[in-house]
Backbone as JSON, one array per atom type, in Angstrom:
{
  "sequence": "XXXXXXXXXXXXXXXXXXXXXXXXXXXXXXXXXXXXXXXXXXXXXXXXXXXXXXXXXXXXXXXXXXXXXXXXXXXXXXXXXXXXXXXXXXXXXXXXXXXXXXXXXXXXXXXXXXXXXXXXXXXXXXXXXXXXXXXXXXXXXXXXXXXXXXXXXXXXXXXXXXXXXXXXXXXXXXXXXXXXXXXXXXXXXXXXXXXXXXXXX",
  "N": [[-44.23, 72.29, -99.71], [-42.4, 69.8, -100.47], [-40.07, 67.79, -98.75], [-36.96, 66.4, -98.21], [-36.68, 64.36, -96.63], [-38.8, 63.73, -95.59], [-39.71, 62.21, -97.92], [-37.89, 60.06, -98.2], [-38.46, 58.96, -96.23], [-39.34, 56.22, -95.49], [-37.49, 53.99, -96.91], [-36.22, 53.56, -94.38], [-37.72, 51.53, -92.43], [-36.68, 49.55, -94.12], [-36.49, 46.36, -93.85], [-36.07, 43.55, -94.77], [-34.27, 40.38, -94.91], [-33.52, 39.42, -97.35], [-30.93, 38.92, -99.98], [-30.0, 40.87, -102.76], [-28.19, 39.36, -105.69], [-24.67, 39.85, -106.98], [-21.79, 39.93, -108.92], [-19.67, 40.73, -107.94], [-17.22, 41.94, -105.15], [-16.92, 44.69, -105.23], [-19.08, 45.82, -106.19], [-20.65, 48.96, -106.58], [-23.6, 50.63, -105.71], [-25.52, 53.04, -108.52], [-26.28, 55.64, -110.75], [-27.6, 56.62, -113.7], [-24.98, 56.1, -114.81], [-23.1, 56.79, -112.57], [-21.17, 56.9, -109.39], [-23.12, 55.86, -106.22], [-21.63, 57.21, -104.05], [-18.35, 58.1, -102.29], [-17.03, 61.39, -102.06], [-19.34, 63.69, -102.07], [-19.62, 66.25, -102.86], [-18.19, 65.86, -105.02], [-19.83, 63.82, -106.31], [-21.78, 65.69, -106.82], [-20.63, 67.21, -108.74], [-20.22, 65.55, -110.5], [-22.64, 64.97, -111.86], [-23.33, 67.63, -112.69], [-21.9, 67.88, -114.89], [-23.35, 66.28, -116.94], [-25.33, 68.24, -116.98], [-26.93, 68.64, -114.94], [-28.39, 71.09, -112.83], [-28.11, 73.24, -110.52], [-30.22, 74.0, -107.28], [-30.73, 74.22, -105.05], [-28.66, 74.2, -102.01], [-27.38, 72.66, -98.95], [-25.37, 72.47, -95.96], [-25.02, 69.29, -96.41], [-26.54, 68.63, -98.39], [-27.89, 68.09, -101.48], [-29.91, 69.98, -103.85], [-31.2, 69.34, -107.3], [-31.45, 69.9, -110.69], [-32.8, 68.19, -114.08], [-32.12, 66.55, -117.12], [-34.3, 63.14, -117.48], [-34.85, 60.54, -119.26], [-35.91, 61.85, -121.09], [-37.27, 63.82, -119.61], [-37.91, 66.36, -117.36], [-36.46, 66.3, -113.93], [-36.44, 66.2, -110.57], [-33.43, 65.94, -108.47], [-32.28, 64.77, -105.67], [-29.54, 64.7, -103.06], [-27.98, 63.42, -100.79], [-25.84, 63.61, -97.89], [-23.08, 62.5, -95.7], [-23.04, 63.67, -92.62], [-20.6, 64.39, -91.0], [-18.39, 63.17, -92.6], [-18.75, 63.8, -95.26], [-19.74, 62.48, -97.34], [-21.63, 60.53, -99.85], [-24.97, 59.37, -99.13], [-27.7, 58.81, -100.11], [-29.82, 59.0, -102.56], [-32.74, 61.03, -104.29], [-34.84, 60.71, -106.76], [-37.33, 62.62, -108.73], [-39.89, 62.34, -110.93], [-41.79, 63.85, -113.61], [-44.6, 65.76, -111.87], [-48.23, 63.76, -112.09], [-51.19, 64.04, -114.03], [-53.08, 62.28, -114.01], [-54.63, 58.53, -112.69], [-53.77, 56.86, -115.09], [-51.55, 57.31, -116.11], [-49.87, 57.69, -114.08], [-49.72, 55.72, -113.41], [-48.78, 53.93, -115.53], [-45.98, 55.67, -115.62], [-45.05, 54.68, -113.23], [-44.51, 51.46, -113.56], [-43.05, 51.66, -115.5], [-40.56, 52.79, -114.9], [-40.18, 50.54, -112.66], [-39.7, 48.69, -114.34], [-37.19, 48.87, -115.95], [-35.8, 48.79, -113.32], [-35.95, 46.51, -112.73], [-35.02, 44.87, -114.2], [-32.43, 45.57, -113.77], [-31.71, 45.29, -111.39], [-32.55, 42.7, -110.87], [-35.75, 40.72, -109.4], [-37.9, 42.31, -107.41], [-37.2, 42.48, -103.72], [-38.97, 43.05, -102.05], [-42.7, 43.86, -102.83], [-45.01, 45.97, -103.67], [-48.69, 46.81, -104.03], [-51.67, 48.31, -103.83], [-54.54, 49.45, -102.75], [-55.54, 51.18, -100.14], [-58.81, 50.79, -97.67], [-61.26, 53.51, -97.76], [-60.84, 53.07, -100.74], [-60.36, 51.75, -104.14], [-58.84, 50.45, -106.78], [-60.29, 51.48, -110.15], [-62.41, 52.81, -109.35], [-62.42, 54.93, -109.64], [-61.43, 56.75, -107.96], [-59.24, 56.99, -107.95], [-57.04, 59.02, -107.91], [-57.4, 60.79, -105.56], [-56.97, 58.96, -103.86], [-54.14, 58.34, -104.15], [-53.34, 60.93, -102.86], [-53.81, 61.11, -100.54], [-52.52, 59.38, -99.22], [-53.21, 56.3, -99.09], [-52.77, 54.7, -101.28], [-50.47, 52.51, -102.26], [-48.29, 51.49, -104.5], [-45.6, 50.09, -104.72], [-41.62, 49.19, -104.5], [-39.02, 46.91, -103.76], [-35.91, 47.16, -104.04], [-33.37, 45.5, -101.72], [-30.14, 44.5, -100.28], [-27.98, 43.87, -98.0], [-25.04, 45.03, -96.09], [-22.45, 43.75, -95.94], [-19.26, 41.71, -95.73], [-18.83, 40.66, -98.35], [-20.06, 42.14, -99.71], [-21.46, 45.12, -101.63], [-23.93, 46.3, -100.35], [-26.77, 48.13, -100.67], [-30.01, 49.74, -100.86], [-33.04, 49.91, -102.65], [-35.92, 52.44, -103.94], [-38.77, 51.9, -105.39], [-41.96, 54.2, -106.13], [-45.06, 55.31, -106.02], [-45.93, 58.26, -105.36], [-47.23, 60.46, -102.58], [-47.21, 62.86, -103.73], [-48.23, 62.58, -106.44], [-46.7, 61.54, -108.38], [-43.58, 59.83, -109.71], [-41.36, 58.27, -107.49], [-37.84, 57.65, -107.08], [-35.08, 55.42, -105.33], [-32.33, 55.88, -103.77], [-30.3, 53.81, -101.55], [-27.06, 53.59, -99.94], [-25.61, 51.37, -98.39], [-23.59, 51.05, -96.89], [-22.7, 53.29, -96.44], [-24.69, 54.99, -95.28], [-24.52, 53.64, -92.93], [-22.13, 54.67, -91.34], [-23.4, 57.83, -91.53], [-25.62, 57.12, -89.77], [-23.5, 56.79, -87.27], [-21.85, 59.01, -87.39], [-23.82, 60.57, -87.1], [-24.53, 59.81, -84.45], [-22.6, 60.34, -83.26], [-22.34, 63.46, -83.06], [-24.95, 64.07, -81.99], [-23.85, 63.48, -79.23], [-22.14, 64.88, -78.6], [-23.55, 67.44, -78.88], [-25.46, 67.26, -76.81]],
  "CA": [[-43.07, 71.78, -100.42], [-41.92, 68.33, -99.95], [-38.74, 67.73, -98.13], [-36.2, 65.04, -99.1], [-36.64, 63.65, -95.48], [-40.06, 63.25, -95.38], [-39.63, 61.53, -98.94], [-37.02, 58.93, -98.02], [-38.33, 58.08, -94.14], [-39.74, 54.79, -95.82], [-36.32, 53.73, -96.25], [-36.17, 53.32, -92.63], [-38.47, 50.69, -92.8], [-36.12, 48.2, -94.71], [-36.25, 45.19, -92.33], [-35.94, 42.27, -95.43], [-33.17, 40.06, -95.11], [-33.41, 39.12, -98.39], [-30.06, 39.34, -100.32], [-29.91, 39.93, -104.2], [-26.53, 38.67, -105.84], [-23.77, 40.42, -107.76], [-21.05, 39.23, -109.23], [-18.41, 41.5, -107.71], [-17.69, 42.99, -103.87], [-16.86, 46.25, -105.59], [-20.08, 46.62, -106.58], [-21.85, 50.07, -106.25], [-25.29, 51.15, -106.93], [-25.33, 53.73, -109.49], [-27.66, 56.13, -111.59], [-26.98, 57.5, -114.68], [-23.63, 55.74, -114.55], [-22.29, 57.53, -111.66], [-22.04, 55.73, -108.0], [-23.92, 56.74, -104.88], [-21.0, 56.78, -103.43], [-17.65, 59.19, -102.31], [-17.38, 62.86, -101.32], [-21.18, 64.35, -101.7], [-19.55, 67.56, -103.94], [-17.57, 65.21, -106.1], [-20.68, 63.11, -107.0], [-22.5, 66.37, -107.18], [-20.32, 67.94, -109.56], [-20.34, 65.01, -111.78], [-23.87, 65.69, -112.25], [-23.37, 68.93, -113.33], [-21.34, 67.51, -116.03], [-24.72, 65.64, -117.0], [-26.41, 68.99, -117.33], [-28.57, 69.1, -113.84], [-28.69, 72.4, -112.64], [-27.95, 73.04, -108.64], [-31.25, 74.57, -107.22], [-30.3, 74.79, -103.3], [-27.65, 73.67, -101.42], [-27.12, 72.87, -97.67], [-23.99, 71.43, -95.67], [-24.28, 68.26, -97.18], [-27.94, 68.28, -98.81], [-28.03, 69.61, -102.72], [-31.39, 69.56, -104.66], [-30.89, 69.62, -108.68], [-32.87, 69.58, -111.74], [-32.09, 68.13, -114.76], [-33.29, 65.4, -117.49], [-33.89, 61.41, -117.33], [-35.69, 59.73, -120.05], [-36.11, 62.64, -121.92], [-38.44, 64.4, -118.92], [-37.23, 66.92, -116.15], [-36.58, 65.35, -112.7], [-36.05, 66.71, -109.24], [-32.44, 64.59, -107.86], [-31.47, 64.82, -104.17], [-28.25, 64.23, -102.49], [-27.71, 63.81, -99.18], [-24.59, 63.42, -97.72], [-23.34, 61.9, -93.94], [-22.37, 64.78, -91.41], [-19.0, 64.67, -90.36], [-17.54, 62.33, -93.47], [-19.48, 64.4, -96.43], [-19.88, 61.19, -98.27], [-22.71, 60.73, -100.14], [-25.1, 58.07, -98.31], [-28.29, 58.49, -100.51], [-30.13, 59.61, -103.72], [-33.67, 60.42, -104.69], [-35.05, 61.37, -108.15], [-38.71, 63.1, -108.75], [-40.46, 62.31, -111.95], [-42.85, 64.62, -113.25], [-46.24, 64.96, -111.61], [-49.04, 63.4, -113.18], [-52.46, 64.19, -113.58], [-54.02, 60.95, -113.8], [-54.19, 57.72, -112.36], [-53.74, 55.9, -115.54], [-50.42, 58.46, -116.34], [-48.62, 57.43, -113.39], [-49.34, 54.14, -113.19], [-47.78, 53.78, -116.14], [-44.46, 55.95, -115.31], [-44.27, 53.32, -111.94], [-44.2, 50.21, -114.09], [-41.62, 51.95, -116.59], [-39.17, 52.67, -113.83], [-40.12, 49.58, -111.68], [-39.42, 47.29, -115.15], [-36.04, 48.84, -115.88], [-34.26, 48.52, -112.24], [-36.14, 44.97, -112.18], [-33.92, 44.62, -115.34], [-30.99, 45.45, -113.63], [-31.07, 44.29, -109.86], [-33.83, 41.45, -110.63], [-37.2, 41.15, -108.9], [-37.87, 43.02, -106.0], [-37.09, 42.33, -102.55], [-40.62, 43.47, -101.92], [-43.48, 44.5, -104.11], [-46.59, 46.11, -102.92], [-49.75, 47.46, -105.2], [-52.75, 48.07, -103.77], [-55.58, 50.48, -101.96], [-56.8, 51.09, -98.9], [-59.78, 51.05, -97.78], [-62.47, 53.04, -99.04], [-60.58, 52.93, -101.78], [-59.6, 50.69, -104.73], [-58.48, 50.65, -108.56], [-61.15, 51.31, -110.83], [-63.78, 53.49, -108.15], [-62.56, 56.53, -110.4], [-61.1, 58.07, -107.37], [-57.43, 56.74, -107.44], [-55.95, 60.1, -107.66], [-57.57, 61.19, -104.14], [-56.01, 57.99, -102.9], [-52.84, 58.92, -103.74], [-52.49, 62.28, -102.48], [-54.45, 61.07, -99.12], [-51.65, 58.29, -99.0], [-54.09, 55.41, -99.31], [-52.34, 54.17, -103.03], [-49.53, 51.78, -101.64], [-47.6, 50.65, -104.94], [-43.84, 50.46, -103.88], [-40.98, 48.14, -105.25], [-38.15, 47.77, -102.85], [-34.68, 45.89, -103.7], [-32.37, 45.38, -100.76], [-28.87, 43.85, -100.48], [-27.45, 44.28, -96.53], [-23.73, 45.5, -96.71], [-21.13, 42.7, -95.47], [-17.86, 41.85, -96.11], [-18.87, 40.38, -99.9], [-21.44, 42.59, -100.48], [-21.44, 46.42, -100.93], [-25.1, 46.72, -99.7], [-28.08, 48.68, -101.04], [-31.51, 49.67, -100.54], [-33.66, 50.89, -103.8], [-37.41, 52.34, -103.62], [-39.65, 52.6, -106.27], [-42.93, 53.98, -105.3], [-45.82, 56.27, -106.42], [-46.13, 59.1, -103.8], [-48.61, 61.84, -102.81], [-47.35, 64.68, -105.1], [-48.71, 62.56, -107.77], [-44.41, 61.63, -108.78], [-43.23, 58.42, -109.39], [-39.86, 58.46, -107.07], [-37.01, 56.18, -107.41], [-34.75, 56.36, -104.42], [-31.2, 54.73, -103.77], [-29.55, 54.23, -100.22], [-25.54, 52.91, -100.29], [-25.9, 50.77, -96.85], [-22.37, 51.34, -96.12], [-22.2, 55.06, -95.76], [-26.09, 54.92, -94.42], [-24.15, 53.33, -91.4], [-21.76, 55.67, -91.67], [-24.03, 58.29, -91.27], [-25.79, 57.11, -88.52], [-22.18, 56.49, -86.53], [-21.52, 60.4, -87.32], [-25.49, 61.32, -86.25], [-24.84, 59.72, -82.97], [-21.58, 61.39, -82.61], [-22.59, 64.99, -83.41], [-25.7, 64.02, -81.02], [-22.9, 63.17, -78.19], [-21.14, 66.48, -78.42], [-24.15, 68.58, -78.45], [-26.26, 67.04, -75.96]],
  "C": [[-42.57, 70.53, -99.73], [-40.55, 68.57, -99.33], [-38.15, 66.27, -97.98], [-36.29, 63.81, -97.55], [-37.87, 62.81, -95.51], [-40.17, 61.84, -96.37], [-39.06, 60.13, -98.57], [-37.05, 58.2, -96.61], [-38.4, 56.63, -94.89], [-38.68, 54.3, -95.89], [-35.95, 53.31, -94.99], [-36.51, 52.31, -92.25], [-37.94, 49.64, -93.06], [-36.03, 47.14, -93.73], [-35.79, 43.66, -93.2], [-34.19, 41.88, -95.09], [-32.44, 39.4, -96.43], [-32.05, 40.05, -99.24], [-29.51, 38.63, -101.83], [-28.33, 40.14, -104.33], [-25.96, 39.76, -106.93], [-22.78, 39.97, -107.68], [-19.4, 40.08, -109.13], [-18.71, 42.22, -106.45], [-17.37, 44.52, -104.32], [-17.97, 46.94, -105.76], [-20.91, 47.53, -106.2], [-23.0, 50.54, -106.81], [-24.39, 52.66, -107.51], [-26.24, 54.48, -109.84], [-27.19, 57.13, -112.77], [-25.43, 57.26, -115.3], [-22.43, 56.35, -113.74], [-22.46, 56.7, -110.07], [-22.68, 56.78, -106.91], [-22.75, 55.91, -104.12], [-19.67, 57.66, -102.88], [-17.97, 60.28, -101.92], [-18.81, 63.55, -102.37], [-20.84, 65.65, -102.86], [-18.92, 66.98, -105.0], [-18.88, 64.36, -106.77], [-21.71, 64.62, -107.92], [-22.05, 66.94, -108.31], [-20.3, 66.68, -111.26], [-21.93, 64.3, -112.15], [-24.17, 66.78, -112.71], [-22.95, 68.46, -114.46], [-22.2, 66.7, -117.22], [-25.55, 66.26, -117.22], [-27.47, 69.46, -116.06], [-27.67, 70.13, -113.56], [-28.69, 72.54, -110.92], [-29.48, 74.32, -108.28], [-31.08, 74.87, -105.77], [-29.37, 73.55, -103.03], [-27.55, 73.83, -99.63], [-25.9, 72.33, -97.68], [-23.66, 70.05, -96.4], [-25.93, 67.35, -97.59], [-28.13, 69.4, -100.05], [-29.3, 68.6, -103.23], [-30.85, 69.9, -106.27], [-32.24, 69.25, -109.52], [-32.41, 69.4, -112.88], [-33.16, 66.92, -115.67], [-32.98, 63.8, -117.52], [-35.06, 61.37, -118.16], [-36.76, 61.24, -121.07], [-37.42, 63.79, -120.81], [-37.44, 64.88, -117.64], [-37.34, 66.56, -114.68], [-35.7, 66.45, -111.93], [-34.4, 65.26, -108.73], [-32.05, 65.65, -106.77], [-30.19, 64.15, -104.05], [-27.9, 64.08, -101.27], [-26.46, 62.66, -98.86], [-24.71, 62.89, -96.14], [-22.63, 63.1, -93.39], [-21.18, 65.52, -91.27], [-17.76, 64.68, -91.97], [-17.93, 63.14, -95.23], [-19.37, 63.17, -97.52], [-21.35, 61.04, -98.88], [-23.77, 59.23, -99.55], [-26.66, 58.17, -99.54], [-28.92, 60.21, -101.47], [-31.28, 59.71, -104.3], [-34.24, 61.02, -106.04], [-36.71, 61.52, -108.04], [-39.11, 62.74, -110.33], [-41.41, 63.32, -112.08], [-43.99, 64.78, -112.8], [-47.08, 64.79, -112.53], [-50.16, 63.75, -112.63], [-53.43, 63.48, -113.73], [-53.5, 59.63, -113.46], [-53.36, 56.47, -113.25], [-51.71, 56.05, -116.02], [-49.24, 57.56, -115.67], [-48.53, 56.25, -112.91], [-48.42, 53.77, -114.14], [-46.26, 54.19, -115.98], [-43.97, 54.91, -114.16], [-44.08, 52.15, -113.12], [-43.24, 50.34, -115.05], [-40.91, 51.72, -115.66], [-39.18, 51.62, -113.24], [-39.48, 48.28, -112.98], [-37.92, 47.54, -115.64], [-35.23, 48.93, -114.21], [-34.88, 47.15, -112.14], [-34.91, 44.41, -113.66], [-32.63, 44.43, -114.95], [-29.92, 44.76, -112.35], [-31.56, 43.11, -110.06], [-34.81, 41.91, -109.92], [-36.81, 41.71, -107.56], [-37.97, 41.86, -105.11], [-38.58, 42.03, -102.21], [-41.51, 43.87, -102.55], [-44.55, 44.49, -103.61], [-47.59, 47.02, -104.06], [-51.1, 47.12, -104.8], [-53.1, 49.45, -102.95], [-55.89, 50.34, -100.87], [-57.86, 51.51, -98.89], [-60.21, 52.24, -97.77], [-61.85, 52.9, -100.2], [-60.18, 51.73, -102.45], [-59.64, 50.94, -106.5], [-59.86, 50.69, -109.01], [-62.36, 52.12, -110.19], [-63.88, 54.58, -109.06], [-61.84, 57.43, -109.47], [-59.62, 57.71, -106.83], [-56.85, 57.32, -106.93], [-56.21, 60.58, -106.26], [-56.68, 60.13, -103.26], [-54.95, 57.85, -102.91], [-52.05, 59.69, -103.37], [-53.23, 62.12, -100.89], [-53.42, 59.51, -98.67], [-52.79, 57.22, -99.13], [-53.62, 54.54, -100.66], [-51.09, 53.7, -102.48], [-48.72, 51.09, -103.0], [-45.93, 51.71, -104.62], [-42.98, 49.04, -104.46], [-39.89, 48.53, -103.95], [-36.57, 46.43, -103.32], [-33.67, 46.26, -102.2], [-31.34, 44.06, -100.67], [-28.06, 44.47, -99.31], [-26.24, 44.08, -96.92], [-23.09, 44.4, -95.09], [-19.76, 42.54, -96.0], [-17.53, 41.34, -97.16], [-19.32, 41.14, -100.39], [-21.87, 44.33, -99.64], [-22.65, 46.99, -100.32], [-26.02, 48.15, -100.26], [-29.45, 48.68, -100.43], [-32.05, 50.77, -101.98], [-35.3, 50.83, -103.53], [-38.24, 52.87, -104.68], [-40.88, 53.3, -106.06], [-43.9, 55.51, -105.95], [-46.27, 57.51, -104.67], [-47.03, 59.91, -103.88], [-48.55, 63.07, -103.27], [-47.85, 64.1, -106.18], [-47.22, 62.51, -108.68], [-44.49, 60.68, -108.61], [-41.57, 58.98, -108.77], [-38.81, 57.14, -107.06], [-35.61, 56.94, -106.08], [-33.92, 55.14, -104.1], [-30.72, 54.96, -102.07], [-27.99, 53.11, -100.48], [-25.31, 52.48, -98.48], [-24.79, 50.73, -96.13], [-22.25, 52.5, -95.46], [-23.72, 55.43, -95.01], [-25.18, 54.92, -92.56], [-23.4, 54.19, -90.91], [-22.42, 57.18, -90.94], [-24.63, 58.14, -89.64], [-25.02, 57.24, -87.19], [-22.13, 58.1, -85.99], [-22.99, 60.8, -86.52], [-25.04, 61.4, -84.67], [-23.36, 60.59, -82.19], [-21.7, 62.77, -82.09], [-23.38, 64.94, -81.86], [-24.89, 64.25, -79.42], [-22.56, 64.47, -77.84], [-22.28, 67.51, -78.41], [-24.95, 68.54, -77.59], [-25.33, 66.1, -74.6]]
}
């Protein structure tokens, strides 16, 4: 079973300084028209209101299930420690059982958030070696990690700019995932990590 950690390390990763524009410092990412943003049970509950379905729950980590684009999706929540704020958000598409399947579901999702942030930050689509498009053996190369398409917007959080990180990206369950981070409460987060860390070590 996957685990929302494992899912969202890439995230970690963000190093671009590239910074797309919006036309307001209020602005928060979103999904579904809700923000990634506020207390972690208040976002969660107005997802319930939306129909997803609570499937486990930790301190400040709920899993749900529910529908987007007319197809049932896995959505994570994870919250920061101390502050229960919600710092990031990832959604599961269904798995697919071919390469041609989920190529297509990546370029759906990757062409509506390029719709809405603009082009990616970053944009990667390709094979490693032995592999490559067209061999016939895609699908092994995406469940042996080897299948690298990934979309990534980022927008570093300053004192204009509420800061984001979004990840599009075909993964090795054979799932296109789409995956939000709110770069304020990220920090946030980390602040509280190192606190907690302090006091128990």
């Amino acid at each position: 079973m996957k685990t929302l950690f494992v899912a969202l390390s890439v995230l970690v990763s963000f190093n671009s300084v590239a910074q797309l524009k919006n036309n307001s410092e209020n602005f928060t990412i979103e999904f579904l028209g809700i923000k990634i943003d506020g207390p972690i049970e208040e976002c969660y509950q107005k997802y319930a209101t939306k129909g997803f379905k609570l499937v486990s729950k930790e301190d400040n980590y709920y899993k749900l299930k529910g529908i987007v684009k007319n197809q049932t999706v896995e959505l994570y929540l994870v919250g920061t420690p101390i502050s229960k704020k919600v710092c990031k958000l990832a959604v599961y598409f269904p798995e697919q059982s071919s390469w041609y399947s989920i190529k297509s579901d990546y370029n759906d999702i990757k062409s509506t958030i390029t719709e809405k942030y603009g082009k990616p930050t970053d944009d990667y689509s390709f094979f490693s070696s032995p592999y490559y498009e067209g061999d016939g053996y895609e699908e092994t190369a995406v469940k042996v990690e080897k299948c690298h398409y990934a979309a990534i917007w980022n927008e570093p959080y300053g004192p204009n700019t509420s800061g984001y990180n979004i990840l599009v990206q075909i993964s090795k369950w054979m799932q296109v995932s789409l995956q939000y981070e709110n770069a304020k409460n990220i920090e946030l987060k980390e602040k509280e990590d190192r606190q907690l860390d302090n006091k128990n070590f």
